[in-house]
N, C-alpha and C positions, 0 to 999 in steps of 0.2 A: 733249815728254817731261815725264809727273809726277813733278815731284822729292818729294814728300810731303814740306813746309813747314811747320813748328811755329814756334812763337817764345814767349819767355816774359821779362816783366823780374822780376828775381828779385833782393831787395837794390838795389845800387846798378850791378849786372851787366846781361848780356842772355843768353839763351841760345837758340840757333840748332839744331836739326835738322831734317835733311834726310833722310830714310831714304831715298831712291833716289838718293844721290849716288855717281854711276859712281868718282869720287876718290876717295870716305871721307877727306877734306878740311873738308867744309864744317860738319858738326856741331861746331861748337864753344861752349863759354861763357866771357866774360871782363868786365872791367872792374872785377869785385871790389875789395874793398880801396882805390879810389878815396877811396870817403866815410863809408866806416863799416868795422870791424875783420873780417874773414873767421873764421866760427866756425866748428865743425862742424854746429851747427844749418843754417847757411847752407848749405854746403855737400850736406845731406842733403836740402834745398829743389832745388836743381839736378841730382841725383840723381834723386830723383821725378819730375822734369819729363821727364829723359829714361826712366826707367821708365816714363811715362804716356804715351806718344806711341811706346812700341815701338820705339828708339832702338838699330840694332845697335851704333854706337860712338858715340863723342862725344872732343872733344879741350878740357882745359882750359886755359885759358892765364893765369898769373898772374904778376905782376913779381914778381921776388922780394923785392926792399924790404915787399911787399904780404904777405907770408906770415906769419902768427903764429909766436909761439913752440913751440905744440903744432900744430904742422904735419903733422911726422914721426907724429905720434898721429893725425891727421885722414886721412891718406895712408893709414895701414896700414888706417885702420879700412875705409874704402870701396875696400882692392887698387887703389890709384892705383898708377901705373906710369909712371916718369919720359921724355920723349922728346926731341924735340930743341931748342935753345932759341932763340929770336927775335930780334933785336935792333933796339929801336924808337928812334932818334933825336928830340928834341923840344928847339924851343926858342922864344922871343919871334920876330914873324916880322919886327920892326923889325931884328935883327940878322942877318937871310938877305939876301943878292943875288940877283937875279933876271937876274946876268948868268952864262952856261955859263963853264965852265972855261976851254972851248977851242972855236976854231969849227968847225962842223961842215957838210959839202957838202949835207946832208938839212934836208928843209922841214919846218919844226913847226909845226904850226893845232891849232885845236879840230875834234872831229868833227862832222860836220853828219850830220844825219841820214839822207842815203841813203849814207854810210861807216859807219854804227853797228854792223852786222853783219859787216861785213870788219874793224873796228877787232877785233871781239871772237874772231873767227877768227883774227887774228896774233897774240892776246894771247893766247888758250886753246892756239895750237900755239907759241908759248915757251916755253908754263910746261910744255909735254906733258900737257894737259888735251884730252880728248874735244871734239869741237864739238856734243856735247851738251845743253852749257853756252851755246852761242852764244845764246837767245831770253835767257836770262837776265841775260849780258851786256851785250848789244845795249840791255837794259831800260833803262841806265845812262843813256840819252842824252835819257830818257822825264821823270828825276828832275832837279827845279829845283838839287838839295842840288848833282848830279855833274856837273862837268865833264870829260869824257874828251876826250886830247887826242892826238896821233897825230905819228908821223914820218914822213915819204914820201922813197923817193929813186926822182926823175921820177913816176910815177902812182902805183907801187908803193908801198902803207903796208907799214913794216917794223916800226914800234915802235908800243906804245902807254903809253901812263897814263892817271891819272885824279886828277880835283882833290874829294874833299868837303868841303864848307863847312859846319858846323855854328854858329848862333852866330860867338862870337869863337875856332874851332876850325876848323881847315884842317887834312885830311889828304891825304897823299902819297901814294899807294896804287895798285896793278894795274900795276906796270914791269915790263916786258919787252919784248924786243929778238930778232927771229929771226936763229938761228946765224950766217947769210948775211952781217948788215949789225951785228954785235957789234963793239965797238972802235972805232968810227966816230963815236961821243961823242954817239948817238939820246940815252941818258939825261941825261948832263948838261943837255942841250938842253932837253929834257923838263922837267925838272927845273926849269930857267930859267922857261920858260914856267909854268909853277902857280904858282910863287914870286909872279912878277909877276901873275897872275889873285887870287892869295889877298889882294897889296896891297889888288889891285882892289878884290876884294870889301868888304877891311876898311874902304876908305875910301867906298867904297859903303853899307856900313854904318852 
């Protein structure tokens, strides 16, 4: 499937469209307000980008700590339209455990790659994503950055994540768990496991 794939860094941002995404999910721009103040100038930059790549939607995503004071002016001016909000956890990874809550009867490994396509198949029907998406998924396992890492009960993978490593930056990212095997503590587990791979890396580092 061609997803028609743009990408743009714009400021201290990234901005992502997809014009053939079956979700109308994936087009989005964020990171703003990072390391420099979010203007409307800026904002009219990311705008163009998706005006120039024939962008039927786009989703922005901004902390709110990140938002100027003429916001509400920046909003009206380009008919932004408020959606749903996010909630992103961060902190020093010397202060995380890489022990689960609770234990769990399910096997957690990293994926190897002849599971990269069935990891991205149980991750894509969690979220109720098309398998569509699965080459693009599956890519995950292609990049040095990703660690995708999986829950099995017996052969069966039920859950997945994924670990990216940026630098001294580790994200948590792609959780989900099929209806079947919810409650059974796959994330926690999950969860354990990156923690303990992002050490890794750090001390790897």
């Amino acid at each position: 499937m061609k997803l028609g794939i743009d990408t743009a860094r714009i400021g201290c941002g990234v901005a992502l469209s997809m014009r053939e995404d079956p979700t109308k999910s994936w087009s989005k721009a964020l990171g703003f307000g990072a390391t420099q103040p979010i203007t409307a100038g800026l904002m009219d930059e990311v705008f163009a980008f998706y005006q120039a790549v024939d962008a039927p939607t786009a989703i922005l995503q901004i902390a709110p700590s990140a938002l100027p004071p003429d916001w509400p002016s920046i909003e009206a001016g380009l008919g932004l339209s408020g959606g749903s909000e996010w909630l992103k956890l961060a902190g020093p990874i010397d202060g995380l455990k890489p022990e689960p809550d609770s234990p769990t009867r399910l096997r957690v490994e990293k994926v190897r790659p002849e599971h990269a396509e069935e990891w991205a198949r149980v991750v894509l029907r969690a979220f109720g994503m098309p398998e569509d998406l699965v080459p693009m998924f599956a890519a995950y396992i292609d990049n040095p950055a990703f660690t995708p890492f999986a829950a099995w009960d017996g052969d069966e993978l039920v859950a997945g994540g994924n670990l990216f490593v940026c630098g001294p930056i580790a994200s948590l990212n792609t959780a989900s768990t099929l209806p079947s095997h919810q409650r059974l503590g796959a994330q926690s587990a999950l969860v354990a496991a990156r923690i303990e791979a992002a050490h890794q890396a750090a001390a790897d580092g």
